[in-house]
N, C-alpha and C positions, 0 to 999 in steps of 0.2 A: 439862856443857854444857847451856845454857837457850837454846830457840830458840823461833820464832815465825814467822809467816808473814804479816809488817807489821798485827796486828792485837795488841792489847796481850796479857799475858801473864793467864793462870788463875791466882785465889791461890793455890791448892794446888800445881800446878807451883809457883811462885816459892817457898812452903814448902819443900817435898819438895825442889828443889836446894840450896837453902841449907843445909838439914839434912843434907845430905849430905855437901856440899862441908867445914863445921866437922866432921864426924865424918870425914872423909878428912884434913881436912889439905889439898885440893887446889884447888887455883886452881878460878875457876867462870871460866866464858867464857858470857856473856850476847849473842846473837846473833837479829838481824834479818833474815831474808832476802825481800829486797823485789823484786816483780816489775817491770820497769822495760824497756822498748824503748830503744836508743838514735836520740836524736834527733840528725840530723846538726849542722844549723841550733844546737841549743841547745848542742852539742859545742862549736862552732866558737866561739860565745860565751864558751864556760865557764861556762854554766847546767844541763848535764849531772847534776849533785848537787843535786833540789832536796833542801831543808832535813824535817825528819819532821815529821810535826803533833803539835801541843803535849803531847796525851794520850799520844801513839805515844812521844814522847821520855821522858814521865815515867812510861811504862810499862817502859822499857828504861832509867831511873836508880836506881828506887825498888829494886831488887833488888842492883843495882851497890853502890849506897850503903850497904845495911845488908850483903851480904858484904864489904863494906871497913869497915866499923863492927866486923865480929865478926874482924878481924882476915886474912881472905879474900883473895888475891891477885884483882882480874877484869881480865878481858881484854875490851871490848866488842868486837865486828863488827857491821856493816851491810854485807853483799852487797847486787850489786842485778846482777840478771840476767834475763835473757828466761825460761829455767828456774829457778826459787826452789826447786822442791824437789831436782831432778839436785845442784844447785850445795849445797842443803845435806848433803846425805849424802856430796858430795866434801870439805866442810870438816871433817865428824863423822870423817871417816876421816883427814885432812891433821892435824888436832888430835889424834888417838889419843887420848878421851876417852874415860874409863874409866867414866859413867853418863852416858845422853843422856836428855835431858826436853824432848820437847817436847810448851811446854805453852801453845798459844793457847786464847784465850777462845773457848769452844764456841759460843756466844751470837754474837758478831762476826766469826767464818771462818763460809765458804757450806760446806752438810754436803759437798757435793761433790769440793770442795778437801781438807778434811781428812781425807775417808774414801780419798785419791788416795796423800797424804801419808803417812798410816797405812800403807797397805798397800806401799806403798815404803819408810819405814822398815824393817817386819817383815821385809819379803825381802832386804834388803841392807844395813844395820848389824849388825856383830858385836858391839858392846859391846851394857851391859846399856841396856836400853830402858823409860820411864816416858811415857806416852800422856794425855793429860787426855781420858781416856770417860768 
């Protein structure tokens, strides 16, 4: 599993799953998990989903595409929750993914968020764990 926390992904993560996923054999799941309040007003519209921004979208195809090029099952998600990190350690565990990488761009997450993320990963995923430090 390749996740992210709505900011594009780190080369190296997107390496390091790929290589992994062809030397497993295993399906990859490329996954977004986006902070998002629900709005009543835009519910009730069905504007609730807006659409990713362009960069955000082709940061979560360009991995999809080349593990479906090396012959890769993927599976994409986009969560969108009040909690992004609770909600992703409940999909790492609902998916029983056998290596988790999460690997957002260090550069584009606030250090805050990710050093949050981190330390919630380490204490509560049992599979194996890849960090973009």
């Amino acid at each position: 599993m390749l996740a992210t926390l709505d900011v594009p992904f780190d080369t190296k993560a997107v390496v390091f799953a790929l290589d992994s996923a062809v030397e497993l054999g295993e399906r990859l799941i490329v996954a977004n998990f986006v902070e998002r309040a629900p709005l009543p007003l835009s519910a009730m519209l069905g504007y609730e989903d807006l659409p990713e921004k362009p960069e955000m979208a082709q940061s979560l195809d360009e991995p999809a595409q080349l593990a479906h090029s090396l012959g890769i099952n993927v599976t994409k998600l986009r969560v969108l929750s009040f909690h992004p990190i609770p909600a992703m350690l409940e999909v790492v565990a609902e998916q029983n993914a056998g290596l988790f990488v999460f690997g957002p761009d260090r550069k584009r997450i606030m250090r805050l968020r990710y050093r949050r993320a981190a330390r919630a990963i380490r204490s509560s995923v049992t599979t194996l764990v890849w960090l973009a430090d």
